[in-house]
N, C-alpha and C positions, 0 to 999 in steps of 0.2 A: 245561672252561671254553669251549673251540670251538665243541665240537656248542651250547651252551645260549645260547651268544651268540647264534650264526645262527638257533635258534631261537626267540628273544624278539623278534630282528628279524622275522621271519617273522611274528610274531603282532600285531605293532605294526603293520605293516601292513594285517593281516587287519580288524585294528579298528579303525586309519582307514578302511577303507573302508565298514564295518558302518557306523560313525558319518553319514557320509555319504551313504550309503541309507537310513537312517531318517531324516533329515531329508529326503530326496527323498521317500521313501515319506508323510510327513505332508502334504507340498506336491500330492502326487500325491492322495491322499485325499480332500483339501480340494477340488480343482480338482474329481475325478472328482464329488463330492457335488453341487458347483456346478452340473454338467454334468445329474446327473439330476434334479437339484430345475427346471431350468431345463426338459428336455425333459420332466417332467412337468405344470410350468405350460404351455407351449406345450396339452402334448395336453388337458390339462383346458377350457384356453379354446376350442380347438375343440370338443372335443366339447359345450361348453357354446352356443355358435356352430350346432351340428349340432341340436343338440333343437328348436331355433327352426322348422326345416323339417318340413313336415307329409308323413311317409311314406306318405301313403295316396293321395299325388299318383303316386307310381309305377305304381299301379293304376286311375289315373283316364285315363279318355282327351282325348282333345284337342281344341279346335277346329280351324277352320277360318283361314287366314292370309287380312287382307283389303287390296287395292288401294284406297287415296286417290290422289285430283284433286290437283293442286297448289291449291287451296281447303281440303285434309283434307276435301274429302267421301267417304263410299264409294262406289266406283265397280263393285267386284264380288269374290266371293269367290274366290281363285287355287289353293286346296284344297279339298276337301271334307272333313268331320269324319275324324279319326283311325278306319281301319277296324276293325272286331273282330279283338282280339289274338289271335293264334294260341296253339293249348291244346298242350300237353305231347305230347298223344295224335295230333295229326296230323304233328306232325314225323319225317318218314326219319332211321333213325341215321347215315346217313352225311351228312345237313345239317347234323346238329349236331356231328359229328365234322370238319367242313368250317369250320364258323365256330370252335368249340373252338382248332381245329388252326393257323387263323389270324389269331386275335385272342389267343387267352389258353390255352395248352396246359394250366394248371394250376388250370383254372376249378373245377375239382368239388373241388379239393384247399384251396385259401385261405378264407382268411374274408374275405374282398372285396377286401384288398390283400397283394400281395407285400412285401414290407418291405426284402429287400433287394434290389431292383430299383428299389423307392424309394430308399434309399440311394446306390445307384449313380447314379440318375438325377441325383440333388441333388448329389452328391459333384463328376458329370459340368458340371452347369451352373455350380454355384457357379465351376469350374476355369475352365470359357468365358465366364464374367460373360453368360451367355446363355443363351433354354431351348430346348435342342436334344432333351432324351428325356424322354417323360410318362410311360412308365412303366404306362400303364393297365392294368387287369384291365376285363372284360365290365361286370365291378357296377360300376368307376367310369367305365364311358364309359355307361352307365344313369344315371350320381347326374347327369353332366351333363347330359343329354337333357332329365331330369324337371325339374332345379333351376335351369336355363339360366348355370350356372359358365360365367362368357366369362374369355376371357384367356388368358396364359400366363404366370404368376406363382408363386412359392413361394406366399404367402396361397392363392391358390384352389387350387392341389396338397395342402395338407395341410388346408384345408375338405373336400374332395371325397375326402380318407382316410376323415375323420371320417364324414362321410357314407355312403360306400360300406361302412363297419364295424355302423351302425344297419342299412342295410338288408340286411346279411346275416342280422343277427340278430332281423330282420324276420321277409321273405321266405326260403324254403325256393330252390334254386336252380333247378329248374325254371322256378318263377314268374318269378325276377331274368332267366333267357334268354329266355324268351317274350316279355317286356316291352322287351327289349333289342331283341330281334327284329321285334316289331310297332309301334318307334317309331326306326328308322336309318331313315338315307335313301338310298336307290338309285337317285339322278340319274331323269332324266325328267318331275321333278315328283310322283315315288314315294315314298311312306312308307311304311314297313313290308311285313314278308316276304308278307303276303299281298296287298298291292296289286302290290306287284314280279311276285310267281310270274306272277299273272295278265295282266299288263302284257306282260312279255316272253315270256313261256310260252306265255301260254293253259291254265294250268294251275292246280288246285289243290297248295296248298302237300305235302297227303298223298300227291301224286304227281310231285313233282321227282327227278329221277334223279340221278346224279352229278356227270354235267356241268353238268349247271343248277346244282345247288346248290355246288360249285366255282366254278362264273361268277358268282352272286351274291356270295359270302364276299371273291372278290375286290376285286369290284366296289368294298363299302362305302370301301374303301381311299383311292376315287379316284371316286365316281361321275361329275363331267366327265371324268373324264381314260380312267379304265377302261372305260367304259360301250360293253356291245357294240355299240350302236343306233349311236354317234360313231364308234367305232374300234378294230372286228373282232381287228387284228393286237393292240392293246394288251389287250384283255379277254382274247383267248387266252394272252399271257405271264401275267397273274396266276391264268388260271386252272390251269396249272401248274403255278406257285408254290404256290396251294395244293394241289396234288395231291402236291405233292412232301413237303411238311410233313404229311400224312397218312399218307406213308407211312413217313416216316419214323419218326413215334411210332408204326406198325402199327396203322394204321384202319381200309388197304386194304392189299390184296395186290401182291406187281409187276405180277401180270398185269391185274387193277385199276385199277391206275393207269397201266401203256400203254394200253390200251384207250381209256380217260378222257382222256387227253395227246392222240393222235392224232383223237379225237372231233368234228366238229365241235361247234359251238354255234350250233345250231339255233331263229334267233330265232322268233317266231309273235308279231310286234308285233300289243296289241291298236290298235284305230281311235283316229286322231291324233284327229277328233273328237272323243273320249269323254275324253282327257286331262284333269286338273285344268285349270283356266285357258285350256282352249280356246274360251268361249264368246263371244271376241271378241279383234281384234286387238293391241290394247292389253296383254288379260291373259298373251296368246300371248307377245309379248314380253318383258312383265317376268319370266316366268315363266322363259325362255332366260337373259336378263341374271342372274338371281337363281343358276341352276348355274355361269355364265361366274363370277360373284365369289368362289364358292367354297363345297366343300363344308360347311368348318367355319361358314360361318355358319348354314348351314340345319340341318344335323347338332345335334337338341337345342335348335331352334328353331324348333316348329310352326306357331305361332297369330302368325303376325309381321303385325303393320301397317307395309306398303310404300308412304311417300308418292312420287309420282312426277310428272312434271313437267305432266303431260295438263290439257290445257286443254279444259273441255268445249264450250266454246261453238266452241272452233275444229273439235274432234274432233266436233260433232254436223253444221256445217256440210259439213265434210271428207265424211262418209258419205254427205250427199244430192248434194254435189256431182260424186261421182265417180260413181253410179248416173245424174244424169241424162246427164254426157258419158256416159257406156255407150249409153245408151236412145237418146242423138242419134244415134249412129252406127248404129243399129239400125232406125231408124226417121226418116226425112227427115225428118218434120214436126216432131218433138218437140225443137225448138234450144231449150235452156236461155234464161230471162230473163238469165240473171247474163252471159253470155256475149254478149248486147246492149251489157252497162257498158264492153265491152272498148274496143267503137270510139269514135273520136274526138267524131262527131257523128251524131245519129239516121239517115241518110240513110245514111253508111257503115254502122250496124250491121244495117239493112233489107236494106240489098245484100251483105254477109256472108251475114246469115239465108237469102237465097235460094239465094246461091251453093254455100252447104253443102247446103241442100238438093235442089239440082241435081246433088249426086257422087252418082255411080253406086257403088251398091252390089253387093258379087257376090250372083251369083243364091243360092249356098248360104251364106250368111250367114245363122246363128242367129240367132232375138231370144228374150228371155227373155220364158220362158210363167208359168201362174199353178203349174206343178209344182213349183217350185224347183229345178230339174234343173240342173246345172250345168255338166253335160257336154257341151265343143264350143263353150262359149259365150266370147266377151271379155270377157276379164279385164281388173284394172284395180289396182295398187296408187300408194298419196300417201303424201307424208311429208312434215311440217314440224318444223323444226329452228329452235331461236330462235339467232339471229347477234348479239344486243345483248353488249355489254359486263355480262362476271359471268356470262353465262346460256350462254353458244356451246356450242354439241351437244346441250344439250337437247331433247330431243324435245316439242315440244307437241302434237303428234294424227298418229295415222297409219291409214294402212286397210291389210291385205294383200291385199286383192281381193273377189269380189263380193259374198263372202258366208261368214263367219268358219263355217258350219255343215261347211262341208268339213276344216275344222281345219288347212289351210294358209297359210301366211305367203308369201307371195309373194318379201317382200322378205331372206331369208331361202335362198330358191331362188338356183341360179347361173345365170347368162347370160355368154355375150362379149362384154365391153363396144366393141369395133369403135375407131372413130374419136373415142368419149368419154371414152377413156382415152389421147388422143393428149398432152393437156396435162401427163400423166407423163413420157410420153417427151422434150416439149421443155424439161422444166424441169431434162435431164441435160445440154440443150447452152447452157445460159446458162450464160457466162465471163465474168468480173470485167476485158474488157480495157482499155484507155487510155481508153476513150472509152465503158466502159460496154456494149459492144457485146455481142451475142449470134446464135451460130449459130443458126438454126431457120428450118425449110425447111415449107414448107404442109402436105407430105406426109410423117407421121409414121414409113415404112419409110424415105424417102430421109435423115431425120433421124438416125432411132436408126442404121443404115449408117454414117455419115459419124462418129458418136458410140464406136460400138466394142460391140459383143456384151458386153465386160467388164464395164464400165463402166452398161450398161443395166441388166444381170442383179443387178448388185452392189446398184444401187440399187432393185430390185423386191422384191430380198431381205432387204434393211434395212426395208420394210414390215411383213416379216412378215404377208403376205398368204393367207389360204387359199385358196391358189389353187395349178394344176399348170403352171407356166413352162415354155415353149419352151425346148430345150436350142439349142446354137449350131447346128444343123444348121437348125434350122426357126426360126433369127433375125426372119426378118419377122413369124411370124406373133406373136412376141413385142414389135414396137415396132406392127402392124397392131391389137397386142387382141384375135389371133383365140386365148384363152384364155379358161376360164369360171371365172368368181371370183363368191361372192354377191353379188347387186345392193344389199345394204347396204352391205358395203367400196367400191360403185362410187361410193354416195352421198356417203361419210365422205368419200373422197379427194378430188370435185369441191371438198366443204364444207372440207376443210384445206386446199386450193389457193386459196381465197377468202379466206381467213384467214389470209395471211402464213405457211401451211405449216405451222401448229401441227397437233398429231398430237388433234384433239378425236375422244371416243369419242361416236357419235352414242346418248345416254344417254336411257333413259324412265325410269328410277330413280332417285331422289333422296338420299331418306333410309329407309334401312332399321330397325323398333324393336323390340325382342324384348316377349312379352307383358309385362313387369317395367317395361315404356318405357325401357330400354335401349337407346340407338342403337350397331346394331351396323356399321353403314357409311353414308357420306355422299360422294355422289357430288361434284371438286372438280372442274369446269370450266379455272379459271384457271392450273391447275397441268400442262396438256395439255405436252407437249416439241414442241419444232420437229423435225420428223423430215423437211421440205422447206426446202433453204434457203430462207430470207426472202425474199431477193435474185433467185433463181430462182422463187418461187411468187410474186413481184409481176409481174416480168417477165411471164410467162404467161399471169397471170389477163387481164391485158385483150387478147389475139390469139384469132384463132381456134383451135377449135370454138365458144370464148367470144363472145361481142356484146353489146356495150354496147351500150343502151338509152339514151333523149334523157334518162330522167327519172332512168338513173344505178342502174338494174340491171343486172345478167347474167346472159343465158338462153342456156341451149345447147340445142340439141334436135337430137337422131342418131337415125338407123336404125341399128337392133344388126341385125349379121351374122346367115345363115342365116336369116333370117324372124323374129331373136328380138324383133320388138317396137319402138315406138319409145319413146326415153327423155329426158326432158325433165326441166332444172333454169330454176328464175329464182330469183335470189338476189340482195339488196342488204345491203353493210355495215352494221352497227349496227338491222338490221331482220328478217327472219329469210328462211329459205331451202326452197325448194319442191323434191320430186320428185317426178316421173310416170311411171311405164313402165304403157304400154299395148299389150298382144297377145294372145296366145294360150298357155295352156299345154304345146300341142305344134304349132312351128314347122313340122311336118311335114304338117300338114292344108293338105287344098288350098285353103279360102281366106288362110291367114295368107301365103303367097305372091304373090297378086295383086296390080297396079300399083292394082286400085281400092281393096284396102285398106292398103295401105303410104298413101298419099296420106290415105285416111279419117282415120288415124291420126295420123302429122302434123300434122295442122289441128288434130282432135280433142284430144291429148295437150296440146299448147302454149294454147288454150283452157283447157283443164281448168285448168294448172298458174297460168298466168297469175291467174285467177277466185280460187283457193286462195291465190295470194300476195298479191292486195288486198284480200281479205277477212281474211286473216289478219293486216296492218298492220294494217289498220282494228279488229280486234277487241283486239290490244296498245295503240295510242293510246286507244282508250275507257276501256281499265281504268287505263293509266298516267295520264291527266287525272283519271280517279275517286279517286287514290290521293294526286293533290297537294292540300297545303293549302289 
């Protein structure tokens, strides 16, 4: 009666538990059915979603992406057409083992997605209410190229599953890496591995060696950021990186890959001329702005219409204006009409005209022939920037110098900005004291001294300036200026110093649209940060280098150190704002040092700039009276 008791007990509970697992197990059933009827609706409406896209775009090539006027005119095209896609047969196996190796080790093995990578991915983002890992394979960063998939969203992740699953069972995978390959982007305005090879090589793609094709693979990763051309030290870490996942899956050997590690990367840039979008300054530009916003918007978005803020009428003026101040300084007799308007009354601008024409020029001073030679000659770049409310940093027309054929941007180049970057320095020794008061001494070393090396440096660096700062040992020449920073950050900082210290990005990009007219960025003005106190960039703006004008501008105009030039702003609130640097390319020629053209200059630049700024008012009041009821 013992043993059978304890085991009835034994068994009673055996089958409440039985009981209670099949009713879990029906619940469990029910829920799992739920689950697959559900993730097969999902994938049926994608895929249903996915047929809609026409697969034979993957094999179609591309246009051309074109620049608009702030009218939506076209103003020029900033690519040229999608080059011929590279074939199967001229790829090195160690290029393909190179991109394999670091985009998608398991490319030859899926049918265009990983699944449980997606999995992970999703499991990963849902967990961060954010999307932190895409998960790609080769074929799905292809479906985005072709299909222009923007965003970062679950919807477009499991569209572009769909997606990348037709075009596996498409395309063969040869096809799907070729096309991958002859439509990424490789920063510089480069699209695909044959315009890249040639770009930085000088090479045909059938003759890239290891290290090339490692510096490329890495590149795609980051093209501003990787790119050998920007920065040598960065392109050699990824190119590394991939050496190292190459050897790791055994693609190369160790001795292969030291070799490869220790290699230089050997650029052979082809002519900045010959660039997409170098056939004028404008295009030069937006073309730089367009890597600076980011790879992902270009990456799988070829044929973009970039409107931008360019104003033709001012940008047509802008070119002939700075050609003739060139030509005045080259030639006495040839003093600009426009440059008559300057003076007060006819008599003063008679006696101007002669008086310029009375400066003695140096004896070796170039004039520009019918060659188009450019070499030796003065340079000249302008910028206008509109200052109205809504619009500030806009760029409405600029030149980089005398002649976009050279495929240099002037403003772009670096220079020391001397003594017109002293208004940085005094805007570290305005203090909020009793009475409002503030330290600031004429002389920008005796200021930043009296302010503190700390306290200078701190605040140089909160710019975020690409520039190489004096360390405290050579303090002066860090409050002096004698440091070279691009003469575009020269222009920004005068222009946020005018404007109450707001951090405005001096913008020629407006609105960017993918072929689909899709806007993928829009540039906002109003939302700029004060990165100068208020209080200190009021203070400033009206002392010198600065000078107010009777009629309620301000113009500075400096000689940059070492010969570099003289550099001239006029600028008025709620109106827009001028710059001019006028010199020579290399400081070091013996006439950029003479007293007779330091003085040329001078005159010349502050004319120029001047002319530029009242024709430029004048061409905004015409269209803003055109525009009222």
């Amino acid at each position: 009666m013992f043993y059978s008791k304890g085991e009835n007990r034994r068994k009673g509970w055996l089958y409440s538990v039985f009981r209670i697992t099949r009713r879990q197990l029906v619940v469990f059933w029910v829920l799992l059915a739920l689950v697959v009827a559900a993730v097969v609706s999902v994938a049926v409406s994608y895929q249903v979603r996915a047929s809609d896209y026409d697969l034979a775009e993957v094999v179609r090539g591309g246009g051309a992406s074109v620049l608009f006027d702030s009218a939506n005119k076209p103003v020029a095209n900033l690519t040229g057409d999608l080059p011929q896609p590279v074939t199967w047969q001229e790829l090195p196996k160690h290029l393909v083992d190179a991109f394999v190796a670091r985009e998608d080790d398991r490319f030859f093995d899926h049918g265009g997605v990983v699944f449980t990578a997606v999995v992970r991915s999703l499991l990963r983002n849902l967990s961060s209410m954010k999307y932190e890992q895409g998960a790609s394979t080769i074929t799905m960063q292809l479906t985005r190229n072709v299909f222009e998939l923007q965003g970062k969203s679950l919807d477009r992740k499991l569209l572009e599953v769909a997606l990348a699953r037709r075009i596996e069972s498409e395309y063969d995978k040869q096809t799907i890496l070729c096309q991958y390959l002859s439509r990424i982007y490789f920063g510089q305005s480069r699209y695909g591995l044959r315009d890249a090879a040639a770009y930085y090589f000088a090479k045909d793609v059938k003759d890239l060696d290891l290290v090339e094709s490692a510096t490329l693979a890495g590149l795609v990763r980051g093209p501003s950021i990787f790119n050998p051309v920007a920065d040598m030290d960065k392109a050699m870490v990824v190119k590394r990186e991939t050496l190292d996942r190459m050897l790791e899956q055994e693609m190369i050997s160790q001795e292969e890959h030291d070799a490869a590690v220790e290699a230089p990367i050997e650029l052979h840039v082809g002519n900045a001329a010959e660039a997409p979008g170098s056939g004028s300054y404008p295009t030069m530009w937006v073309c730089r702005e367009l890597d600076e916003i980011g790879a992902d918007l270009l990456q799988g978005n070829r044929e973009l219409s970039v409107v931008s803020n360019l104003d033709l009428d001012i940008q047509t003026y802008l070119e002939r204006a700075v050609e003739a101040a060139l030509t005045a300084v080259e030639n006495p007799h040839e003093y600009p009409e426009s440059w008559k308007a300057l003076a007060d009354t006819p008599e003063a601008a008679k006696a101007q005209q002669e008086a310029f024409a009375k400066m003695r020029r140096p004896i070796n001073l170039r004039r520009r022939g019918m060659d188009n030679n450019m070499a030796g000659l003065l340079q000249c770049c302008a910028l206008v920037v509109d200052s109205r409310r809504n619009h500030k940093g806009n760029v409405l027309a600029l030149v980089g110098g005398r002649s976009a054929v050279d495929g240099v941007d002037r403003w772009a180049r670096r220079a020391m900005p001397g003594r017109a970057l002293a208004p940085l320095v005094f805007s570290c020794a305005c203090v909020a004291g009793e009475q409002g008061t503030h330290i600031v001494s004429k002389d920008a070393v005796l200021t930043g001294r009296q302010i503190g090396y700390g306290v200078e440096r701190a605040f140089f660096d909160s710019l975020e300036l690409d520039a190489d700062l004096p360390d405290q040992a050579h303090e002066a020449d860090l409050y002096a200026g004698n440091f070279r920073l691009p003469m575009v950050d020269l222009a920004r900082l005068l222009f946020d110093m005018q404007n109450l210290g707001r951090g405005y990005k001096l913008s020629l990009t407006n609105t960017v649209w993918s072929r689909a007219r899709t806007a993928l960025y829009a540039y906002e003005p109003e939302k700029a940060p004060e990165y100068i106190r208020r209080e200190s960039a009021q203070a400033v703006a009206s002392i010198p280098p600065f000078i107010t004008q009777d009629d309620r501008s301000v113009v500075l105009n400096e000689s940059l150190p070492g010969n570099g030039g003289q550099f001239v702003m006029v600028t008025r609130d709620k109106g827009v704002a001028v710059f001019v640097w006028m010199g020579f390319d290399k400081p070091t020629q013996d006439v950029a040092g003479t007293r007779e053209m330091q003085r040329l200059l001078q005159r010349a630049a502050s004319n120029l700039a001047r002319d530029i700024f009242n024709q430029s008012r004048a061409v905004l009041r015409a269209k803003a009276k055109q525009q009222e009821p």
